[in-house]
Steps between C-alpha positions, in 0.01 A plus 500: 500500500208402219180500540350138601389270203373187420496352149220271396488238266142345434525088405228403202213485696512816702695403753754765648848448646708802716843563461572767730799766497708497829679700680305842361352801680191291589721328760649809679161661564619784750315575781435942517279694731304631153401113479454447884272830450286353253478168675326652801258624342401210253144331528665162319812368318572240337818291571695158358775262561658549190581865582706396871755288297718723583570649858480860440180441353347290742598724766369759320155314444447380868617869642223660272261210592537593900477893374132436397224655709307280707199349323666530156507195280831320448444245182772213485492416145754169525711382191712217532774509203808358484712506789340860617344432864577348755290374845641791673353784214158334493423469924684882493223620231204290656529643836484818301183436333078521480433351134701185348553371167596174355506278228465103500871424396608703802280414746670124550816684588347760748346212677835361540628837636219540771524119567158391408453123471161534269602708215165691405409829473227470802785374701714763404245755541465370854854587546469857358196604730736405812717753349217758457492493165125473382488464167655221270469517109619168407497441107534190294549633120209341236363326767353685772583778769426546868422761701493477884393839698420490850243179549369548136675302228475564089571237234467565181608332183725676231308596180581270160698765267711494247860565680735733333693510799476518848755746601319805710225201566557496933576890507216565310291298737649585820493899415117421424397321781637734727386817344156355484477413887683848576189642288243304729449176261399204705740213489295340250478791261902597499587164434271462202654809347831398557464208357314704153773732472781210557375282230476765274864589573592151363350595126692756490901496400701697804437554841273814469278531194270771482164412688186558348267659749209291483727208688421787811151526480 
């Protein structure tokens, strides 16, 4: 089969829309003992919904999840397209999971699914930590963002730019935050430098531009 795609089309003022190839090698993610090998012996990985649209995948996914040493980070990284999840693929992945991500458009709808009558990210963070998971990155585009970690929580609001686009935006800022509190940052620290490095991402055309090193420092 081909390799997964997605085709984006960006409306006049930045704003992207998917339109994702089905049916492609992306879906039929087979499950081998040389990825079960790596798996054990991973410190993190990184995981959506988008990817377990299709079964083979998603068994795939949640058999490399279990695979994972204990005290290894399992990041749930949600997206919410289309028709592409379902109730069952999001409590299967949470149950699997340390570190979630959301945005605001999909939060309503994962309320729904976890049958929360006050639709908030608190509230919904108060449904994660009975699940274990312990951290909640809960983003609200050119507003603001919210971090909650442990009994500390993070707001910040999203720097004024100039928006080329804002494809690569939430990777950008997920893979920083994470990286940062893997390298010690306090929760504080990694969220301001996720949210430099994501704004920056939104100048630039694509979902990885080249970074210029003093956005590390």
């Amino acid at each position: 089969k081909e390799t997964g795609a997605v085709n984006v089309d960006l409306t006049d003022d930045g704003v992207p829309t998917y339109t994702f190839v089905e049916d492609t090698a992306y879906d039929n993610i087979p499950l081998t003992e040389t990825a079960l090998g790596i798996a054990r012996q991973l410190d993190l990985m990184c995981f959506g919904s988008l990817a377990q649209r299709g079964n083979v995948s998603h068994r795939t996914i949640m058999a490399l999840l279990d695979a994972m040493p204990k005290g290894s980070l399992r990041v749930f990284d949600v997206n919410l397209r289309r028709n592409y999840f379902s109730r069952e693929i999001i409590e299967a992945s949470l149950k699997r999971t340390e570190i979630f991500k959301c945005n605001e458009d999909e939060l309503p709808v994962l309320c729904e699914f976890a049958r929360l009558q006050e639709k908030t990210a608190a509230a919904y963070y108060e449904y994660l930590k009975s699940l274990g998971i312990y951290c909640f990155i809960f983003t609200e585009g050119a507003s603001q963002s919210t971090v909650f970690l442990n009994d500390e929580i993070s707001v910040l609001p999203t720097p004024k730019v100039e928006v080329v686009d804002t494809v690569g935006a939430g990777d950008s800022f997920t893979a920083t935050f994470i990286s940062r509190l893997m390298q010690g940052d306090s929760l504080v620290e990694a969220h301001k430098k996720a949210v430099k490095i994501s704004a920056y991402v939104c100048t630039q055309a694509g979902a990885m531009p080249d970074m210029p090193a003093e956005l590390f420092s």
